[in-house]
Structures are given as C-alpha cells and as structure tokens.
DOMILO-947907 format. One record per residue (C-alpha): x, y, z. Coordinates in steps of 0.1 Angstrom, whole numbers, plus 5000, padded with zeros to 4 digits. Layout:
<rs>
XYZ;...
</rs>
This chain:
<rs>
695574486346;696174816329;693575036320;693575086282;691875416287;694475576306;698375696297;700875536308;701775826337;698475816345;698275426349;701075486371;700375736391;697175526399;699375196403;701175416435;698775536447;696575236453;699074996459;701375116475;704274876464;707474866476;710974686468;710174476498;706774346475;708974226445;711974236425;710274186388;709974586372;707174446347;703674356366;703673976362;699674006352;700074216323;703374026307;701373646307;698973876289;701274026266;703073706259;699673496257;698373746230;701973776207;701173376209;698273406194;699473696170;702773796161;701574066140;699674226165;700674686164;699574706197;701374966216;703574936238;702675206261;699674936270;702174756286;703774956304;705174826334;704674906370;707375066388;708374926426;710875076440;712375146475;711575456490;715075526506;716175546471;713475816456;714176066435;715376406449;713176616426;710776686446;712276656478;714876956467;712077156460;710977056491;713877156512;714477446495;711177606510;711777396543;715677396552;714277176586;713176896571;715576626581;715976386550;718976216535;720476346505;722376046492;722775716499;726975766493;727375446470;724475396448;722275596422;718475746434;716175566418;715775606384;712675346379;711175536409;708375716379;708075626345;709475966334;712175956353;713475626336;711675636306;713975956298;714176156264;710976206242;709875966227;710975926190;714875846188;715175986158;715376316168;717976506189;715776696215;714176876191;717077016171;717276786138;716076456124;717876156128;717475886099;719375666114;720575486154;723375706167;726275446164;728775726166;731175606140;733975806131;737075776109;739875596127;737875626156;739975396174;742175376204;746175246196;746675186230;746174776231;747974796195;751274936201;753374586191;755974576162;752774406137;751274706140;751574786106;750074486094;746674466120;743474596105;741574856131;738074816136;736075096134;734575196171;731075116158;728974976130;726575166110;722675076109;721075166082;717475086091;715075276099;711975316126;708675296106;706775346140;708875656152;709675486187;710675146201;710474956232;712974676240;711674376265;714374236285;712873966298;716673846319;718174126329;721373896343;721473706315;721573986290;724074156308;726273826308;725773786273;726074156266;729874106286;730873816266;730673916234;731374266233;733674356265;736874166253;739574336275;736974206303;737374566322;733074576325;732974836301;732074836263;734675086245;736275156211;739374936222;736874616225;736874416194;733474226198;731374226172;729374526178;726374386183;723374196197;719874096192;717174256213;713374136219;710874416214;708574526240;705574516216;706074136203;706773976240;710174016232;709673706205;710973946175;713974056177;716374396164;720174456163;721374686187;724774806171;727775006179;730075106208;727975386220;724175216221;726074876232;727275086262;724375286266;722674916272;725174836296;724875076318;721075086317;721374726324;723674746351;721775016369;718674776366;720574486382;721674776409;717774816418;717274446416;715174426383;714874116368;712974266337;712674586320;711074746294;713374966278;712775236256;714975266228;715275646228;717675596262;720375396245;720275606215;720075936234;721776256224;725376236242;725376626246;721776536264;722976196282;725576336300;724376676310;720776486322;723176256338;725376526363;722176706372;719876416379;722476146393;726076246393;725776536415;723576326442;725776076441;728576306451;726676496480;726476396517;725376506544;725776366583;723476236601;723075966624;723075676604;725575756584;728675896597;730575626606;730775546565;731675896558;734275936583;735875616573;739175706553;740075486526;743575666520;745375566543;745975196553;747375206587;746375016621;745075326636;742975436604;741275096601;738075236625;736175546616;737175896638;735576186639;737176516659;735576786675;736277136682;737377176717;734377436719;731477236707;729877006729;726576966712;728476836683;730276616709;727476466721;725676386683;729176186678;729275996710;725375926701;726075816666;728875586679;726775466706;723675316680;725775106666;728675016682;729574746654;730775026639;733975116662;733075456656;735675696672;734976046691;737676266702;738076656710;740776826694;742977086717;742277506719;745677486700;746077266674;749977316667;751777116633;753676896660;749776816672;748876736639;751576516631;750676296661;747276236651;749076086616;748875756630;744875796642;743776016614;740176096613;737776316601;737176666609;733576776619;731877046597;729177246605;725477106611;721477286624;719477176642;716076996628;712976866646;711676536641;708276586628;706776206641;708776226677;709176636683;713076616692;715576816682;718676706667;721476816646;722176726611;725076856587;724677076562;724976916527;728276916507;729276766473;732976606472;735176576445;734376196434;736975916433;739175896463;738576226470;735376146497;735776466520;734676836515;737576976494;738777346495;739077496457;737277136444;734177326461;734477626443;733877496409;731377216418;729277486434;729177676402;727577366387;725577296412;723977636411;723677596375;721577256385;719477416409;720877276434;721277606460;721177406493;723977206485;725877516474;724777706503;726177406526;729377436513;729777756522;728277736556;731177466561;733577696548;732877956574;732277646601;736177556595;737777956593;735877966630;737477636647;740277566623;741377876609;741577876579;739377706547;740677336546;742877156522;740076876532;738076826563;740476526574;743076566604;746176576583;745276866566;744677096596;748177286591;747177326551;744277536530;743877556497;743177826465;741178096491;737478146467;735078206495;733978596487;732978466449;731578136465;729378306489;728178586460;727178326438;725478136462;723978506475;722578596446;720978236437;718978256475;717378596460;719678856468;719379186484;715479036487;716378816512;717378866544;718478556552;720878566519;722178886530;722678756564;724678456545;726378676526;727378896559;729078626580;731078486547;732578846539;733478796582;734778466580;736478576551;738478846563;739678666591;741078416565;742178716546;744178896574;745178546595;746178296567;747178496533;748778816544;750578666574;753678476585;754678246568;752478296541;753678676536;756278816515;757379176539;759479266515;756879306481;753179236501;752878936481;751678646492;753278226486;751377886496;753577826527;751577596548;753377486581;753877116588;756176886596;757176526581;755776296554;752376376545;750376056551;747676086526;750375976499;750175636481;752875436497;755675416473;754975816461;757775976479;760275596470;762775776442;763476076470;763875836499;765775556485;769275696493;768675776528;766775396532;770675286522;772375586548;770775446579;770475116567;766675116575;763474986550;761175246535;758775196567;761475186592;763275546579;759575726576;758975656613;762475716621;762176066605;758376116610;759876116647;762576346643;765276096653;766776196621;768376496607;767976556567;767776976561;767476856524;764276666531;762776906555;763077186526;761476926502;758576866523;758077216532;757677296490;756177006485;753077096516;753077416498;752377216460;749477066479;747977406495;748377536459;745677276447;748477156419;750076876431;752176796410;754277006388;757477116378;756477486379;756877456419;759377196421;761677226452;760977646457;757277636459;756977776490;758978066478;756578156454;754578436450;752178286422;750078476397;747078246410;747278336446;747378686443;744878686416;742578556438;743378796470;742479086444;739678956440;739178896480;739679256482;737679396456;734579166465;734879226503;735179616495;731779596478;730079386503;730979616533;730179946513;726579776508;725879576537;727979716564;727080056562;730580116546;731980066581;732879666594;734279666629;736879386628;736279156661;739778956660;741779316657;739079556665;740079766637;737579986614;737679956576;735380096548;735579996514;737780256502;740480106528;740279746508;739779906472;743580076483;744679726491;743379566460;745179866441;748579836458;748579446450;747679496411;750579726409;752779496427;751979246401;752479376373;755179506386;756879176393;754878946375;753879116342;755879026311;755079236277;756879056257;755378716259;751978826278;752178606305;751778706342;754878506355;755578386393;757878566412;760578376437;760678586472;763978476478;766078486452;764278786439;763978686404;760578616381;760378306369;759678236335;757077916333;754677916316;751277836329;747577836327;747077996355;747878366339;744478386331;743578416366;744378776360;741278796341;738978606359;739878786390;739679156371;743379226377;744679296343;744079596319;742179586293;745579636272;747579346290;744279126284;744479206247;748179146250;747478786267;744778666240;747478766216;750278606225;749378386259;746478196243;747978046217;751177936234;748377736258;745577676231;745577296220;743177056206;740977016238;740977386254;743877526280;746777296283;747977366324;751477486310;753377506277;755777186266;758877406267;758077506302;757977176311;760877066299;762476736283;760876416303;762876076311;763075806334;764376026362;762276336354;758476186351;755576326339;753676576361;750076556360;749276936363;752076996331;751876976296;749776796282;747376786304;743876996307;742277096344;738277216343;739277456371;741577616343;739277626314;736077726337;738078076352;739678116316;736378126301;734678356327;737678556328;737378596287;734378686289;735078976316;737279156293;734879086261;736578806244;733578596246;734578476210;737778286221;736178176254;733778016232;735877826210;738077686239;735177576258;733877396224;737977206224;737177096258;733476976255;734476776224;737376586245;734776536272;731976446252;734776216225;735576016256;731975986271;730775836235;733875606234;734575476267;731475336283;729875716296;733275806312;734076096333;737276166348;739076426369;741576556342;742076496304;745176476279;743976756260;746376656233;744976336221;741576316206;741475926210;741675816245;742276156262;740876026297;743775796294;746975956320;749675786330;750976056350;751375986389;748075956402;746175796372;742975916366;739775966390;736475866376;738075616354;737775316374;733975186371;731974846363;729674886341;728275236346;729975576358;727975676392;729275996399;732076166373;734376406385;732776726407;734877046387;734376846355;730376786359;730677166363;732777216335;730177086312;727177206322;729177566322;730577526294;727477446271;726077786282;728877906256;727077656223;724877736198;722177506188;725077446158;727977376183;725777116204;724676946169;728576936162;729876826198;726576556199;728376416164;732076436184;732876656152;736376806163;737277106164;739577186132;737177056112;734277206129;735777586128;736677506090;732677456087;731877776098;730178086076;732578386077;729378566096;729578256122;733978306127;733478596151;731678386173;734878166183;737078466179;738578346147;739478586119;736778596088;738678466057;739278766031;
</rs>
C-alpha cells in the first residue's frame, strides 16, 4: 500500500528501490493493491476529495527501455561505457519515473508559467479546417466543422487526474468515434464528434469529464498509444499532458524522445537491423551487408562476429577494394549494403574484454535510416542545443572516419553513394561541437578539433577544388559527382516519364532497358548527360528542382561556394591557433599558414560577386561553367552568402531589401520564387525543393546568417512564419512533424504532393521521431521568441495578425517599420 506520509516521487523512488519490478513482473501500470482500494472506498463514497497523488501508481517498466537522462550524463563523463543509445523503433520509456511521464506542472491551467488559462486548450480557430476531403462540386453547400469544440468549464481543484481503467478499449473507442478517415490519427479533417467521456483518477474512474477538441482528443491518443507500446493495461493520466502547451509539447518532445529515437549506434546486437536497407527491393538487398575498408581488419572481424551470433540473420560481411572506382560501385548496385563508420573500443566492465562499438549518430527520420551528409549538419545544431554533445561529436568523428577510407563526406553511408558527397559543413560542424566539449580548455576538444580541420582539408583540396568538381577557368567549384547509370535508391517508377520512349526504341520493359543500360549494352549520350546532372542534384542535397534541371553539373552554385568560403575562413583560423600558424599537409606535403587560406577565401569572394552578384535584384545568382552565362533563378539559397560571411555589409542590406521579400511568404523562406519556377502542368510536375515549398536547412542558415550582418529583426520574424506552420500543423494533425512544409498554406501545410510525399507524415497513432533538420529548426528557432511570441505561436495566432498586434516599440523586433 502507499504510504500516505510520503510524495508521490518519494513513494516511488521507495517502490524501485525495494522491489525491484520489472516488465517481466506485470503489465498493469496501476499497483493492483492500491486500485481495489481506491475502487472499494469511491463504493462506499463518491464524494470522497481525496487526492489523487495517494494513488499514484507504481511504475514497472523494462530496463532496456530506460530513460537516457541519466545515462547521457553518464556517458558524457565516461565515453567507455558501452550502452545502447536507442532501441531504433520504439520510444525510451516514458512511465520509467513518475516525472518523466507525469510531465508539465501540475495545474493545466497555466502555460509553463507564462499566463493563466481559464479554460482546456481546444485550440479552436476560425475556419480552422482542412478543404482537402471537401473539394466536390457541393462544396458550396457543406457546412465545415470547426477543428475543435470549446469547453467552457473550469477546474475548481487546479489539477486533474484521468483513470483509464482499459487502455485498449479506450483507444478503440477513442478510434471509432473520432478518427473517421480511419488513418489512426485524430485531425481537423475528422468529423467525429469531438469528444469523449473520461473516468477521473480521484473517483475510481466512476465520475466522469468531457475531454473535447482535436488537439486534447489527439494528445489522448498518442498518450494512449504510447501506453499500449509499453504494454499498460491502465494508466493514470494527468490531465496537464493532454492539455499541455503545444510550444512546450513539442519542444519536450524532440529533446526527450524524438532525438533518441533517431540515434543509433552499432554494436553487436544490432547491426544486422541497421544495415538492412529498406530502399531498395531487389534479390540481392533482401539480407543485411555491411562493407569494410580494405584497411580495417579489426572492424572486419566485429562484422564477421556480429554475423556469426546470429546467423538467423544472413548478415553479410565483405571488404571493399584499395580503389573503389564508379564502375566498382555500380556493380555492388545489385548487393547494396551498408558502409561501415567509425567505432572505439570499450571494455566490458562484468567480463574485462575489449570490443568495438560505433560512435553514435542521429539520421534524418523516415526512409532516410543512414548517417546523412548536410542532414547531419543541422540535426547537430539541435542536438547541441539538447545537450546532446556525444551524439554530435559522433557525427563528426564519422565524418572524418569516411574522408579517411572513402574520401570524401558521404551523400549517406550506403554503397551506392560512394562516388557522391553532399553540401561540405564539417569545419562549422566540428567548431560547434568544439566549443560545446569545452573549448580551448580541453585538450581532447582541441585534439577533435585538430584532426576535423585535417580531414577537412583533404576534402577541401581532393573533392571541391578538383577534377571534375573544379571550374579552371573561374576557381569555382559545381556538384559533379562521378557515377555511372541509374541511381538505385530511386522509387521504381521515378525515372518512368524519361525512360518510356527508349522502353518503345528497344522494345524492352522498364526492368529489361535499366539492366540493359545499367550494363552498357546500350548507347543513349542524352541519358548519360541526364544522369550525370541529375547525380550532381543529389550531391547538391536538393533533389529535385528546376533550378538544376538538365545543367546541374555545370553549375557553379551560390551554396557551394558559400560554403568553401567558409571552409577557408574557418580552416585559416584553426591553423593560425592550433597549428602554430604552420600545418604540414601529409597527402601533398605542402606548408600553409593562415594567411595562405585567408588569400584563398579572398580570391573566391571576389569571384563571386563577380559572377554571381546581381545589384539590381540582390540576389547572388548561379553561374553556368559552360555556357558562361549567370543564371537568373531565384533561390533561397542566396542567403548562404550571409551565413557563410561572404557578402558586404552593403550587398547584405541590398538582399534584405530586395531578396527577402521576393522569398518571404506566410511560413518563413520559400526555396525559390514562383516566377523562377515557372508555369507547372502535366508534363512539367511540381518540384519539391521549388516554390512553394519551405526547407529548415534554408530558414535555420537564413536566420544565423541575418543575424551575422545585424538583422536580427527580420531573422526573427521569419523564424516566427515558420514556427507557426510547424506548430499550426502539430496542433491540427495528431503531433505531426514532417521533413518539409508548403509554406504557403496555413491549413494543412505538412500536406505535399510533390514527388516524394512527405517524411514524418506517415504514423499510427503517435509521431516517434519527426524529421532530424526540422526538430532542429524548432528548438533553434524558439531561441529567436519572446515570452509574447511563444504565448502567440502556443495560440497558432498567424503571423499577419500577430505583427498587426504589435506596439510600435515591439515592430523593431521583427524588423518591421514603426507606423508613423
């Protein structure tokens, strides 16, 4: 029985301590003891105020699925601890202490602290409502329903508990009645009634209140549905989690589940499910493969091991060649595996041997299950943010792992990207990550730091200023990966409309003309130039849009070069204070100080702006190496330039002038202007990195890059457009967070149609992981909001309406003009 005299934390701590319990014990989350008590006595007394922190359940929970809070901390101080870091497919668990689950403070009528509530937050708003399953000729004559009811009653005790006595059972009953497009979510477009009946913890769950609207009905779903997850048949719920500030939800949500859910780390038992590639459905991809680097034999050996444990598994093992050559790597297309990445060795504390385990790394979320290139870039500035340093580190520890055995910084650790990198970020990644380990008051960090800036300049001089990559002529570099035929990580009818005709020339089915070509028993010039543009869209990172259509590779972009500027400026600075302004180059054996790489970074800006830089519209445009001309698109990217330090302080003035507004829509930075774009129709398709769609990696550097050049006034108002899209869609759709928004539409803007679809979108009942570079975005972008802003974004107050609300005195904060 529970000890009145104690807290609940306190009851338990004691509970854990004593017993010992474990998921193995039970599956109930309330003590069975305490509820016939708790029933017995609302029996006898329906009246009874006792509170419901007296019943407080016990906890049980597995062990393999504990919390990570204290074991970060732990491996923070002790990098040789060998643990796991996620379990890939399901959430740590959150019932594991009664803080964890029991989650915001306790009185739900208040927003963290910030302003009394008076009422459940329901989240209604005018035509809050999605037109999507409504687009019929009656339209006219259909009422819409509102995307949730008001409540009008309110909490005489401050806070509520809810007893779910049938966790399946209310979940069924929850999915009847309210999901109606039977997708297992509850959203705006659901026309249920809004509403259910609830027990209360401190009646037994005999009296009963309405839970209403779609955001606390999806709130209760997902609670629900991580409860079934852990195998509770009852829970206690406290009402202050389903009516939880959204701003609050979701940014508790990326730092305490979404960013474990997207980190892994190899080891033993779990490679074979990590290597296993899901893209791809071919007869040689249906077992997991892992290769080696010809020159790592310890690695080897850990492989053959892991294969060996379980051989169930069919787990592969091979060693890649001393030259890995693009005709190489299009023979592994049929037996496509993953790459290995880099791993230390740990001690076993209970046996005393050593063995290796990988550093940790966070992917991207969706389909996207390997280390990504540019994808890391941006999740590590979130996980930084989080606290999470070792997982940040890891990724750059990879980073330097793949520039040693694969040269260059991978598109993705998977064999068919071998010939292809991605956006090059490494000297910023590794500073970040520096300056989080302690800086110049660490050795270790600054030994970090010292063999990224090397790793980095081999990338540098190897990759980005060499053939094919190199422009002689101007010293500008394209995306120009080599490669040869169709790349296989496609969906299978992606590349259809192009290879129809020749299907009809050789008489051959789609499959038949792939292999046929694949093997070079075909001749098409036309479709060798296509794929090598289209391998260079993919090395860009935006895959796909018309900006590089058919001449990609041709390119010098505005992006690129921005970010070599910066490779140059950061690596001069390193080797001035850590080299002794003097780094002896092993692959060339040259000598350079920083002076040497603050020339190069020099020459390049005024390459740029001399064949990039337009006045008149304040763009940074791309320039085409061959036919000599600049091209005149449009695109986000421009504001590289600032992030990277390349512009003036006139031609940034120039850009917030007359860039920013050509870009600036309802939710943030749109990834190019409409009239760049062009007209779209059957036979020109929407591109999901055009108009009108909205990339975090494009509003995160935009923001930073801002606030370089002092315009922390705009940067804040277009990270307030895309936090209210973000936050608009969590509130609406069931907790949603996806890889890229229509930052055009303030309905359904998770909703994309272009090419791909949409990552993170596709969930039952709760979102596990969101997007990696969109987590980030938020948790970056809130450093931006005022109290005021987080109050407006929590309300999903958009923006318009928001900056209309604003005191002249307030204006200059979101770089508006004061009214007169």
């Amino acid at each position: 029985m529970v000890d009145p005299k104690k807290s609940p934390l306190e009851e338990h701590a004691r509970r854990h301590s004593s017993d010992g319990l474990n998921s193995s014990q039970t599956n109930t989350f309330s003590n069975a003891g305490d509820l016939d008590d708790l029933l017995k006595s609302k029996r006898e007394s329906m009246a009874s105020d006792e509170s419901a922190s007296q019943h407080h359940p016990s906890v049980h929970f597995n062990p393999k699925f504990l919390g990570t809070k204290s074991s970060s901390a732990k491996s923070e101080s002790n990098p040789q601890r060998h643990r796991r870091l996620s379990s890939l497919n399901e959430f740590h668990d959150p019932f594991s202490t009664a803080d964890v689950y029991y989650g915001p403070e306790t009185n739900p009528n208040k927003y963290s602290g910030i302003k009394p509530m008076n009422r459940p937050r329901t989240m209604s708003v005018v035509d809050n409502v999605s037109n999507f399953k409504t687009k019929s000729s009656l339209d006219r004559q259909l009422l819409k329903r509102r995307g949730s009811e008001d409540d009008t009653y309110l909490s005489s005790k401050g806070n509520r508990r809810f007893f779910i006595e049938n966790v399946d059972e209310m979940l069924g009953k929850l999915l009847a009645c309210e999901d109606t497009d039977k997708n297992f979510q509850i959203t705006i477009e659901d026309t249920g009634p809004k509403v259910i009946k609830v027990g209360t913890a401190n009646s037994g769950g005999f009296k009963y209140v309405n839970i209403r609207g779609t955001y606390m009905l999806s709130n209760l779903l997902q609670e629900l549905t991580i409860a079934k997850s852990f195998g509770r048949n009852q829970i206690v719920l406290d009402e202050a989690r389903i009516n939880e500030n959204p701003v609050d939800r979701l940014t508790r949500l990326i730092h305490t589940q979404f960013w474990d859910n997207l980190t892994r780390r190899v080891d033993l038992t779990n490679i074979a499910q990590i290597a296993l590639d899901t893209k791809i459905d071919a007869p040689g991809a249906k077992n997991p493969r892992v290769y080696v680097p010809y020159n790592c034999p310890e690695q080897y050996e850990f492989y053959v091991q892991a294969s060996q444990m379980n051989p169930s598994l069919s787990l592969e093992v091979e060693y890649l060649p001393r030259d890995i050559t693009p005709e190489y790597v299009k023979s592994l297309n049929r037996t496509p595996g993953m790459l290995a990445l880099a791993m230390e060795e740990h001690i076993n504390p209970s046996s005393g041997e050593l063995s290796l385990v990988g550093y940790p790394y966070a992917v991207p979320g969706g389909r996207f299950n390997e280390l990504y290139g540019w994808d890391s870039y941006m999740i590590a500035l979130g996980l930084l943010e989080g606290g999470k340093t070792h997982v940040a580190r890891g990724m750059v520890e990879h980073f330097i792992f793949e520039i040693e055995h694969y040269g260059k910084i991978l598109n993705a650790n998977r064999s068919y990207y071998l010939c292809r990198s991605q956006p090059p970020f490494l000297t910023d990644m590794a500073l970040q990550v520096f300056k989080k380990m302690g800086g110049r008051n660490n050795p270790d960090a600054i030994d970090f730091l010292k063999r990224a800036c090397h790793a980095a300049i081999k990338e540098y001089r190897t990759v980005w200023v060499n053939s094919p990559r190199l422009d002689p002529e101007t010293g500008l570099s394209c995306y120009h990966p080599l490669g040869l035929g169709i790349p296989p990580e496609t969906e299978v009818d992606h590349f259809d409309s192009l290879l129809a005709p020749y299907h009809k020339k050789y008489n051959a089915s789609r499959e038949e003309f792939a292999k046929m070509y694949n093997d070079g028993k075909v001749n098409e010039p036309k479709l060798d130039d296509f794929f090598m543009h289209d391998r260079g869209v993919r090395e860009s990172g935006h895959d796909t849009t018309y900006r590089f259509e058919g001449v990609c590779a041709y390119l010098a972009t505005v992006d690129l070069n921005s970010l070599l500027f910066k490779y140059e400026r950061d690596i001069a600075d390193i080797i001035e204070e850590f080299f002794e302004n003097k780094y002896h180059d092993p692959w060339d054996n040259s000598v350079t100080d920083a002076q040497y790489w603050r020339d190069l970074a020099q020459k390049r800006r005024s390459v740029i702006t001399k064949y990039m830089w337009d006045d008149e519209t304040g763009f940074f445009f791309d320039y085409n190496t061959k036919t000599k001309e600049r091209h005149s698109y449009e695109s986000a990217t421009t504001l590289w330039a600032l992030w990277a330090g390349l512009a003036t302080e006139d031609q940034a003035a120039i850009m917030v002038e007359k860039a920013i507004p050509n870009l600036e829509v309802l939710g943030g930075i749109v990834a190019c202007t409409e009239r760049s774009r062009g007209p779209l129709s059957i036979k020109r398709p929407s591109r999901q990195w055009d108009f009108p769609y909205g990339w975090a990696p494009h509003q995160i550097l935009a923001w930073d890059g801002l606030s370089r050049y002092g315009f922390v006034g705009t940067a804040t108002r277009l990270a307030y457009r895309w936090l209210y899209i973000m936050t608009k869609a969590f509130v609406d759709y069931n907790g949603i967070v996806v890889e890229k928004y229509d930052v055009t539409k303030g309905t359904d803007p998770h909703r994309v149609n272009a090419e791909y679809g949409n990552q993170g979108a596709d969930f039952k009942g709760v979102a596990k992981e969101g997007f990696g570079w969109v987590n980030a975005s938020y948790v970056l972008g809130l450093q931006y909001m005022n109290d005021h802003a987080k109050r407006a974004l929590a309300t999903c107050v958009p923006p318009i309406p928001f900056f209309n609300s604003l005191r002249p005195n307030e204006r200059k904060n979101y770089g508006l003009q004061t009214h007169s």
